[in-house]
C-alpha positions, 0 to 999 in steps of 0.5 A, spaced: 302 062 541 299 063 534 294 069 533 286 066 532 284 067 525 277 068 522 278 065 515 273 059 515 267 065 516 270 070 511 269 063 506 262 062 508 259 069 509 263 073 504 261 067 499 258 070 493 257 068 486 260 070 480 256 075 476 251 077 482 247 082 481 241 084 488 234 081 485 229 087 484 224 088 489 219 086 492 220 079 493 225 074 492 220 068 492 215 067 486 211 062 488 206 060 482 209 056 476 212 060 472 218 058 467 225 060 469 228 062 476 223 062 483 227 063 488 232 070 489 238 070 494 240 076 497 248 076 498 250 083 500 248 087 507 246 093 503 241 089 500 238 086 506 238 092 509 234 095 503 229 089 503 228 089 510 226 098 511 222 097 504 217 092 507 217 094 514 215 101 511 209 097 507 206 093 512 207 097 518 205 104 513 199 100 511 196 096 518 196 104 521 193 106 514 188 102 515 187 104 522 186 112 520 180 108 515 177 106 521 177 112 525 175 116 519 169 111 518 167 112 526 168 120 527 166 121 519 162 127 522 167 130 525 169 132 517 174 139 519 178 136 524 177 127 522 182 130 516 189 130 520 188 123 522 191 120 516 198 124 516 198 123 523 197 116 523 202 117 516 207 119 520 207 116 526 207 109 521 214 112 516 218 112 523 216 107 527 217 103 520 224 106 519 227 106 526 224 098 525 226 096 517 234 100 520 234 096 527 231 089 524 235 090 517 241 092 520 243 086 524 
Protein backbone atom coordinates (compact mmCIF):
# COMPACT_ATOMS: atom_id res chain seq x y z
CA UNK A 1 0.00 0.00 0.00
CA UNK A 2 1.70 3.00 -0.76
CA UNK A 3 2.36 5.76 2.14
CA UNK A 4 0.20 8.92 2.26
CA UNK A 5 1.92 12.11 1.38
CA UNK A 6 1.47 15.61 2.33
CA UNK A 7 3.13 17.33 -0.75
CA UNK A 8 0.05 19.09 -1.90
CA UNK A 9 -0.18 21.12 1.71
CA UNK A 10 3.89 21.64 1.95
CA UNK A 11 3.19 23.63 -1.71
CA UNK A 12 0.24 25.73 -0.07
CA UNK A 13 1.56 26.58 3.20
CA UNK A 14 4.91 26.91 2.83
CA UNK A 15 4.54 29.24 -0.15
CA UNK A 16 6.39 32.09 0.34
CA UNK A 17 7.62 34.84 -2.14
CA UNK A 18 11.06 35.36 -2.82
CA UNK A 19 13.00 37.92 -1.20
CA UNK A 20 10.09 38.02 1.69
CA UNK A 21 10.69 40.19 4.29
CA UNK A 22 7.71 40.45 7.70
CA UNK A 23 6.20 43.71 7.11
CA UNK A 24 7.03 46.27 10.11
CA UNK A 25 4.43 46.39 13.02
CA UNK A 26 1.56 47.80 13.54
CA UNK A 27 -0.33 46.84 10.66
CA UNK A 28 -0.52 44.96 7.62
CA UNK A 29 -3.32 47.22 6.00
CA UNK A 30 -2.95 50.88 5.46
CA UNK A 31 -6.25 52.08 4.49
CA UNK A 32 -5.83 55.89 3.13
CA UNK A 33 -4.59 56.38 -0.47
CA UNK A 34 -1.21 56.62 -0.16
CA UNK A 35 1.38 55.85 -3.14
CA UNK A 36 2.81 52.34 -3.04
CA UNK A 37 1.76 48.88 -1.49
CA UNK A 38 -1.39 48.99 1.13
CA UNK A 39 -1.85 45.51 1.97
CA UNK A 40 1.13 43.58 3.82
CA UNK A 41 0.82 39.57 4.24
CA UNK A 42 2.40 37.76 7.00
CA UNK A 43 4.04 34.41 5.59
CA UNK A 44 6.00 32.73 8.74
CA UNK A 45 4.75 31.53 12.05
CA UNK A 46 6.84 33.34 14.02
CA UNK A 47 5.40 36.68 12.60
CA UNK A 48 1.95 35.85 13.05
CA UNK A 49 2.47 34.86 16.45
CA UNK A 50 4.32 38.12 17.04
CA UNK A 51 1.60 40.47 15.49
CA UNK A 52 -1.11 38.59 17.29
CA UNK A 53 0.79 38.85 21.35
CA UNK A 54 1.70 42.67 20.35
CA UNK A 55 -1.90 43.59 19.52
CA UNK A 56 -3.57 41.50 22.16
CA UNK A 57 -1.12 43.25 24.60
CA UNK A 58 -2.54 46.94 23.10
CA UNK A 59 -6.05 46.16 23.40
CA UNK A 60 -6.23 44.11 26.09
CA UNK A 61 -3.68 46.55 28.25
CA UNK A 62 -5.44 49.32 27.15
CA UNK A 63 -9.47 48.33 28.00
CA UNK A 64 -7.94 47.64 31.88
CA UNK A 65 -6.01 50.57 31.69
CA UNK A 66 -8.99 52.48 30.83
CA UNK A 67 -10.79 50.67 33.70
CA UNK A 68 -7.95 51.70 36.38
CA UNK A 69 -8.88 55.50 35.05
CA UNK A 70 -12.24 54.89 35.65
CA UNK A 71 -11.99 53.51 39.32
CA UNK A 72 -9.37 56.22 40.03
CA UNK A 73 -12.15 59.05 38.77
CA UNK A 74 -14.71 57.14 41.50
CA UNK A 75 -12.55 56.75 44.52
CA UNK A 76 -10.30 59.77 43.76
CA UNK A 77 -10.25 60.59 47.43
CA UNK A 78 -8.94 57.68 48.66
CA UNK A 79 -5.48 59.02 47.40
CA UNK A 80 -2.94 56.74 49.41
CA UNK A 81 -4.34 53.76 48.60
CA UNK A 82 -6.36 54.43 44.84
CA UNK A 83 -2.59 54.34 43.55
CA UNK A 84 -2.09 50.71 43.49
CA UNK A 85 -5.12 50.20 41.25
CA UNK A 86 -3.25 51.19 38.05
CA UNK A 87 -0.36 48.20 38.47
CA UNK A 88 -2.66 46.03 39.54
CA UNK A 89 -4.95 46.32 36.69
CA UNK A 90 -1.37 46.61 34.69
CA UNK A 91 -0.38 43.43 35.57
CA UNK A 92 -3.69 41.59 35.58
CA UNK A 93 -3.88 42.90 31.89
CA UNK A 94 -0.01 42.06 30.62
CA UNK A 95 -0.92 38.22 31.65
CA UNK A 96 -4.12 37.67 30.69
CA UNK A 97 -2.74 39.55 27.30
CA UNK A 98 0.24 37.18 27.17
CA UNK A 99 -1.28 34.13 28.06
CA UNK A 100 -4.50 35.37 25.09
CA UNK A 101 -1.62 36.76 22.31
CA UNK A 102 0.44 32.93 22.70
CA UNK A 103 -2.88 30.84 22.65
CA UNK A 104 -4.53 32.79 20.02
CA UNK A 105 -1.03 33.32 17.97
CA UNK A 106 -0.09 29.98 18.51
CA UNK A 107 -2.83 28.24 16.60
Amino acid sequence: MPRASNDFLKTIVNVKPIGYSPPPFPSLYWPFPVGGTQTAYLYDAHSMWGFTVYWTLIFVVGVHMAAAGYAIAMQWRNWKLIWIVPVVYLLIGGMEALIAGNVVGGL
